[in-house]
C-alpha positions in Angstrom: -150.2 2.2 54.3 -148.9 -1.1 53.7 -145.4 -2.2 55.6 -144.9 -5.9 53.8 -141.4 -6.1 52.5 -141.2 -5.7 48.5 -140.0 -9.0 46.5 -139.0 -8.6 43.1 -139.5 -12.1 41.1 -138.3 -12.1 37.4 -140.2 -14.8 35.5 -137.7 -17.5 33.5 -140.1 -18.0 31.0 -139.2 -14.7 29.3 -135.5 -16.0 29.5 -132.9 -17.1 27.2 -133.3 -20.6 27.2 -130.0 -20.5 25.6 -127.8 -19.1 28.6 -130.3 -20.2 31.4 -127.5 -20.1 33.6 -126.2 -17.0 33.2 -129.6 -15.3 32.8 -130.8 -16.6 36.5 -127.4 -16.0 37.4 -127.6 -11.6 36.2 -130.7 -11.1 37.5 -130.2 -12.4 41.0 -126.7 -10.0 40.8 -129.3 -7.3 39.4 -130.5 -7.6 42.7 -133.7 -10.0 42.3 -135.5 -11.3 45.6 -137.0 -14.6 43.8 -136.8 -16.7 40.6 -140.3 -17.0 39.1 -141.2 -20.5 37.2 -144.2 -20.7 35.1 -145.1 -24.6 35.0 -147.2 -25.2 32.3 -148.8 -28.5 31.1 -150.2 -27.9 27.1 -153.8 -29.0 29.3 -155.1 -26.9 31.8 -153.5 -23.9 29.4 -152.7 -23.5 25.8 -148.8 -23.5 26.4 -146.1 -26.0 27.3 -142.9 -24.9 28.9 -140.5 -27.1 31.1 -140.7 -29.4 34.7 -139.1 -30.6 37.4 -135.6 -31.1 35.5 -135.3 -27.5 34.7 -136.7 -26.4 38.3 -133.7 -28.5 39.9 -131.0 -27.2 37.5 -131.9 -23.4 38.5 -132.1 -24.7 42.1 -128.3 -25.0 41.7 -127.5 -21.9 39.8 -128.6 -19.3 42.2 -128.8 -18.7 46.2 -132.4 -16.7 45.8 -135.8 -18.7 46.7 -137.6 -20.7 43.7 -141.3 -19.7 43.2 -142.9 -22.0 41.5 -146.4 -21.3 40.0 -147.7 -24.8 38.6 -150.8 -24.1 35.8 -151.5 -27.6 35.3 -154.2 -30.2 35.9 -154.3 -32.9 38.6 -151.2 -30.6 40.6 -151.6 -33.1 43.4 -149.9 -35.5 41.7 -147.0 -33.7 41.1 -146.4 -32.1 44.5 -143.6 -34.1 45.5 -141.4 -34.1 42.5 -141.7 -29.9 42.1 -140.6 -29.9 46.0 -137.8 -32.2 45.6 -136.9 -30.3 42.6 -136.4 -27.3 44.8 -139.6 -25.2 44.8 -139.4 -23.1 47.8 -143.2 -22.1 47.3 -145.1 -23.6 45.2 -148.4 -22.3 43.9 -151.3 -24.1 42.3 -155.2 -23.0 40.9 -158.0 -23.5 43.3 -160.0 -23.7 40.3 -158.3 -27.9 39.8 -157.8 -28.7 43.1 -161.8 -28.3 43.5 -162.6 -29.8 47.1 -159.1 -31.3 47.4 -157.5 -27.6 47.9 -157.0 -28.6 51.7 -155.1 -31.8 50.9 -152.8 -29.9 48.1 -152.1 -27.5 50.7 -151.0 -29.9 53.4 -148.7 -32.0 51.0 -147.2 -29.0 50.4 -146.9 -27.8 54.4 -145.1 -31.4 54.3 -142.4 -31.0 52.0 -141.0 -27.7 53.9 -142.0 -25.5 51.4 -144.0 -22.1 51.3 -148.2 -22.7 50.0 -149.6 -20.9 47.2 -152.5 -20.5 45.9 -154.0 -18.7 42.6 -157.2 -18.7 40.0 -157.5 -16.9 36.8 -159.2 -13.5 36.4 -162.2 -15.2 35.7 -162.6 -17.2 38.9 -163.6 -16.0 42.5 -161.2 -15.7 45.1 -163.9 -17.4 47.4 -162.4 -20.7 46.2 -159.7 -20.3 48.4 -160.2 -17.4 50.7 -162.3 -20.2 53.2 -158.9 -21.4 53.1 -156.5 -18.4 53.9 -155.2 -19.9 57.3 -153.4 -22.3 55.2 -151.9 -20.2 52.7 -148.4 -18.4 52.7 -148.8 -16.4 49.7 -151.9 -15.5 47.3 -150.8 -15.2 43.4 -153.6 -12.6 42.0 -152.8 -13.4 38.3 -153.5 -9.7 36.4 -153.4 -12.1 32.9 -154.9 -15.0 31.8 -152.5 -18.4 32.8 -150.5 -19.6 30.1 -148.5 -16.9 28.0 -146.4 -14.2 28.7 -146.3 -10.8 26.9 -150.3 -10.1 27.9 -151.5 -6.8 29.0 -152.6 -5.7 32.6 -155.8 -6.2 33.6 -156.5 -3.3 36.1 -160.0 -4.8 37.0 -158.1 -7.5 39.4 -157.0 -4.7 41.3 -160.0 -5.1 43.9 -159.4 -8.7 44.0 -155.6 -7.9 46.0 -157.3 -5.3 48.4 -160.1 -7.7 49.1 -157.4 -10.6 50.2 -155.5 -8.3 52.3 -158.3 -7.2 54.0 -159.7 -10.2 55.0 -155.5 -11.4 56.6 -155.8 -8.3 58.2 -159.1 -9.0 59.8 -157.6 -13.0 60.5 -154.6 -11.2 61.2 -152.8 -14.0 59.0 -149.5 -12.5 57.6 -149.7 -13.5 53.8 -147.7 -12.4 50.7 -149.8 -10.9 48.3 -148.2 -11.4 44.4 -149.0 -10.4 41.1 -148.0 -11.6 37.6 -148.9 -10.3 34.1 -148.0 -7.1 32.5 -145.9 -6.0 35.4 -143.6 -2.9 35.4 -143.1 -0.2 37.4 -146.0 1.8 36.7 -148.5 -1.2 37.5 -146.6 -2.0 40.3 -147.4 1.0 42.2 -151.0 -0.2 41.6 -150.6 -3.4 42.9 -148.9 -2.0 46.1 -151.2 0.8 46.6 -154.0 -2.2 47.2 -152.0 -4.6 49.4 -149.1 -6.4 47.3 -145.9 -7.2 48.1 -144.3 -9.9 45.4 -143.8 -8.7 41.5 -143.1 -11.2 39.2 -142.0 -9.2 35.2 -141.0 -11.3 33.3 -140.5 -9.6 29.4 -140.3 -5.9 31.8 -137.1 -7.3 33.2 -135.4 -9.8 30.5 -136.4 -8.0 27.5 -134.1 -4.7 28.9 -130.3 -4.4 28.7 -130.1 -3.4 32.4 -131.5 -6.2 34.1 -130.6 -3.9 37.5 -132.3 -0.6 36.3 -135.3 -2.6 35.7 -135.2 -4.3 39.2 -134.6 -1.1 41.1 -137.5 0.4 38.9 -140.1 -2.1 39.9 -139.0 -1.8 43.3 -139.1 1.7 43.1 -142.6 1.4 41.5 -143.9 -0.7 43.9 -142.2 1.3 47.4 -143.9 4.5 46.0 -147.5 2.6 45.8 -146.8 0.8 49.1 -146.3 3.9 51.1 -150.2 5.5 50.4 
C-alpha cells in the first residue's frame, strides 16, 4: 500500500491559449494540486510550445505550485531563467544532461526550487537512479516527449515500481509522476506501482467539467494507491 499524498497536475499545453488566464485560473478552482508546463524547444523534440514569458505570466495567475517539465537540449543553460520565471520544480532528461546531471541538479537545489528528473520510454532509468539522493520528484513519461494527445504506454509501468523501490530501500521520500495518456483508469495503474503526481492534460481541458475530471483522477488514482 502506498501512503504518498495524490497531486493532480493538469498540463497547459492542452489549454486555450486564448483565455490562458481563466483556464489556469478554473482548473485550480476545479480543485487542481499543480499547473503542468511542457517546455519544448523544436530540438531535442519535434514540437515548439512557449518559455519563460509564459511560465512567469501563470506564475501570477494562480496560488498552486508550477511544474515545469523542460524537453529541451543544453537545459543547463536555461536553469536560471525557468526558476526566476517561477518554476517551483523543474524537471529535465537525464538523457542531455549526460555526465553533467549532478551539476543540473545542484543549480536547481540553488534557485529554491523542487529537482526533477525524467527520460523517454526508451531510455533507462539507470541514468539517473545513481543519482536519486538528489532528486525531489521522478517524471516516468508513459509517452514519447513532445506531443500531447498520445496513448498510454502500460510497459513503463515497471519502470515507477522499480524507482519506488529503490527510495524505499534509500529511504529517500520522492514524488513519483506520470504524464501521457492519463485518466482515471490509468491512474489507478500508476498508483497501484508507486505514483503519486498525475499530469492529464486533453483528460482534463478537453471536458466541460474541469472538477468532475479532477475528482475522477483523484479518485482513480486513491483507488490504485490503497492495494
Amino acid at each position: 500500500m502506498n501512503n504518498k499524498k495524490i497531486y493532480i497536475c493538469p498540463s497547459i499545453l492542452s489549454a486555450d491559449f486564448r483565455k490562458l488566464e481563466q483556464e489556469v485560473k478554473d482548473v485550480e478552482q476545479a480543485g487542481a494540486d499543480r499547473i503542468h508546463c511542457d517546455v519544448m524547444d523544436g530540438h531535442f523534440v519535434p514540437n515548439l510550445t512557449f518559455g519563460p514569458m509564459v511560465i512567469e505570466a501563470v506564475k501570477k495567475c494562480v496560488s498552486i505550485p508550477l511544474d515545469v517539465h523542460l524537453m529541451i537540449s543544453n537545459p543547463e543553460k536555461y536553469i536560471d531563467n525557468y526558476c526566476n520565471a517561477g518554476a517551483d520544480i523543474l524537471t529535465v532528461h537525464a538523457e542531455v544532461c549526460k555526465e553533467g546531471l549532478p551539476e543540473v541538479l545542484a543549480a536547481i537545489e540553488s534557485k529554491g526550487v523542487k529537482r526533477g528528473v525524467t527520460v523517454n520510454p526508451d531510455k533507462g532509468i539507470d541514468l539517473f537512479l545513481p543519482l536519486l539522493e538528489q532528486i525531489d520528484q521522478v517524471l516516468i513519461m508513459t509517452v514519447y516527449a513532445g506531443f500531447g494527445g498520445q496513448k498510454f504506454i502500460s510497459e513503463m509501468l515497471p519502470k515507477i515500481r522499480s524507482v519506488r523501490d529503490t527510495a524505499l530501500e534509500r529511504e529517500h521520500p520522492i514524488d513519483i509522476q506520470v504524464d501521457g495518456g492519463i485518466n482515471d483508469e490509468t491512474a489507478r495503474e500508476c498508483a497501484a506501482e508507486g505514483a503519486n503526481v498525475f499530469v492529464a492534460g486533453n483528460y482534463i481541458f478537453g471536458a466541460d467539467n474541469y472538477g468532475r475530471k479532477i475528482d475522477a483522477l483523484r479518485q482513480g488514482a486513491s483507488t490504485g494507491n490503497a492495494r
